[in-house]
GUTINU-739341 format. One record per residue (C-alpha): residue in one letter; z, x, y negated. Coordinates in pm, whole numbers, plus 50000, padded with zeros to 5 digits. Each point is the difference from the previous one (the first is absolute). Layout:
N
<lumkol "A"; <Z; X; Y>> ...
//
This chain:
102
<lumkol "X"; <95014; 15182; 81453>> <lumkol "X"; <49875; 49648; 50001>> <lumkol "X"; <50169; 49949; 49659>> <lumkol "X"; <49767; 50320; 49882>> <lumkol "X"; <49678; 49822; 50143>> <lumkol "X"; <50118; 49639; 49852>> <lumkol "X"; <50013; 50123; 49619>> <lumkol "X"; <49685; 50210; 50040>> <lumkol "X"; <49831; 49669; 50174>> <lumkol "X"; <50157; 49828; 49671>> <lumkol "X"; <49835; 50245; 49777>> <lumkol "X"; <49659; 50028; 50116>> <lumkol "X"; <50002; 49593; 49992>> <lumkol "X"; <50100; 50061; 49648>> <lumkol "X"; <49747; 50258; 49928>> <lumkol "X"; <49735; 49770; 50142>> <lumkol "X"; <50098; 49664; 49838>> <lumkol "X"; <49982; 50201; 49634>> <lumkol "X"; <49625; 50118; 50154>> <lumkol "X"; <49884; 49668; 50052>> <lumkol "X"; <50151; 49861; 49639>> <lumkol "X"; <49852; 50264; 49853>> <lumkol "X"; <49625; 49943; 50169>> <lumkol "X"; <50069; 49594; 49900>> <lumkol "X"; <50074; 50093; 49643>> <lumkol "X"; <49735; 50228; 49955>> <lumkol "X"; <49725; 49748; 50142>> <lumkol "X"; <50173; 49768; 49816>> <lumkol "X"; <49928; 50147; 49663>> <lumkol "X"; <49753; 50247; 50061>> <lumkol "X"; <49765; 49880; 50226>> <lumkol "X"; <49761; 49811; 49769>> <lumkol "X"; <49933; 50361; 49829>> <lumkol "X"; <49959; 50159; 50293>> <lumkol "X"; <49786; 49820; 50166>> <lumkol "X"; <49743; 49953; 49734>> <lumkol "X"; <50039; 50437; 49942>> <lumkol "X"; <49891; 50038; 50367>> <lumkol "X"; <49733; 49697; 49968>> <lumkol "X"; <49857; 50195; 49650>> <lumkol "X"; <50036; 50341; 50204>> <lumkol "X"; <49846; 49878; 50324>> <lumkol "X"; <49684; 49865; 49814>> <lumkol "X"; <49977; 50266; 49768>> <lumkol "X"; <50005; 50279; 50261>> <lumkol "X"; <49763; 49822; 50199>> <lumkol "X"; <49732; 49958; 49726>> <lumkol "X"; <50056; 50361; 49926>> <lumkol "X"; <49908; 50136; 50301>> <lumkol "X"; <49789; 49771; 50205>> <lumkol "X"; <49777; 49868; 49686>> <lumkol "X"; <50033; 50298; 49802>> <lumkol "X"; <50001; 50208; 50262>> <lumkol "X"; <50238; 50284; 49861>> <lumkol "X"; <50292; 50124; 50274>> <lumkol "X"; <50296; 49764; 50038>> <lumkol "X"; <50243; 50227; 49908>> <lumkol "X"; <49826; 50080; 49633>> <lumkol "X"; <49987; 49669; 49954>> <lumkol "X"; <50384; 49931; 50076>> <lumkol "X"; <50085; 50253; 49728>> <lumkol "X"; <49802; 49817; 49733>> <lumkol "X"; <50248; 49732; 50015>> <lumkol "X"; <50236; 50262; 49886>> <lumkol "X"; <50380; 50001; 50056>> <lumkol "X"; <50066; 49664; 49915>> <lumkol "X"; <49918; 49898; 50379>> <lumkol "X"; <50174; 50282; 50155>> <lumkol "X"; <50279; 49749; 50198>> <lumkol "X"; <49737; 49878; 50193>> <lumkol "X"; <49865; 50114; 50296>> <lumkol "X"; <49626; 49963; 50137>> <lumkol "X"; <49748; 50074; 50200>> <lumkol "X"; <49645; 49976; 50153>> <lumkol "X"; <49903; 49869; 50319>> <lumkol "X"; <49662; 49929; 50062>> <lumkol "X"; <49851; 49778; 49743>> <lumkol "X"; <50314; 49907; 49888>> <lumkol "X"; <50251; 50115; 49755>> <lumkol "X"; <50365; 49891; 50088>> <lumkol "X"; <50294; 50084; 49696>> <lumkol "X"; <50337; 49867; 49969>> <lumkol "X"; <50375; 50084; 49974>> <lumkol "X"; <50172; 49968; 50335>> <lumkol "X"; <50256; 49683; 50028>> <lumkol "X"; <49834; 49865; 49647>> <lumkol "X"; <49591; 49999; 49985>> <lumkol "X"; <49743; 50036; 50154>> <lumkol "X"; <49622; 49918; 49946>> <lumkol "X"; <49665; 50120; 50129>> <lumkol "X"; <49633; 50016; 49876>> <lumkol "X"; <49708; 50006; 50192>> <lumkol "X"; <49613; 50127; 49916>> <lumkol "X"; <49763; 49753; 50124>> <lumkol "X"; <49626; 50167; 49985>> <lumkol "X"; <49833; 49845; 49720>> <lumkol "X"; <50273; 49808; 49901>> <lumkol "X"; <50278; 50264; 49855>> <lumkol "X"; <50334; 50015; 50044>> <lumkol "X"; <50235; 49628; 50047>> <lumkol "X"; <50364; 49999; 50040>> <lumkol "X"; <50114; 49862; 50308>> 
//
């Protein structure tokens, strides 16, 4: 039995060492794009709604499919969009001011 739980301790270590290559590689070589997409979809979805003052969700689907790895969402006066483990970035509506990336 303890020869059972010692290979599937050795496999989940396995399994989890190839997750956290996988997360350095991709940050490695993606996260440059990634960031800037949610910085662009942060600021653009927050212009959209709170200056333009159309509902956040229309204005997400203007930025068509491109964008659709990235997750986001309002809170407040801020707009908050990234991909988990990679990017993420925020906007925020300032009365008077517009919308600044934070």
């Amino acid at each position: 039995m303890h020869r059972v739980w010692r290979i599937l301790w050795i496999g989940a270590s396995i399994v989890f060492a190839l997750f956290v290559a996988w997360i350095v590689f991709a940050r490695a070589h993606w996260g440059a794009q990634a960031d800037v997409g949610a910085a662009f979809l942060a600021k653009q979805v927050c212009s959209c709604h709170f200056v333009g003052g159309r509902d956040a969700e229309w204005c997400r689907r203007d930025m068509g499919t491109d964008f659709d790895p990235l997750r986001w969402e309002v809170r407040g006066n801020t707009v908050h969009a990234g991909i988990p483990l990679l990017a993420s970035r925020s906007a925020t509506w300032h009365e008077g001011m517009g919308c600044t990336l934070e």
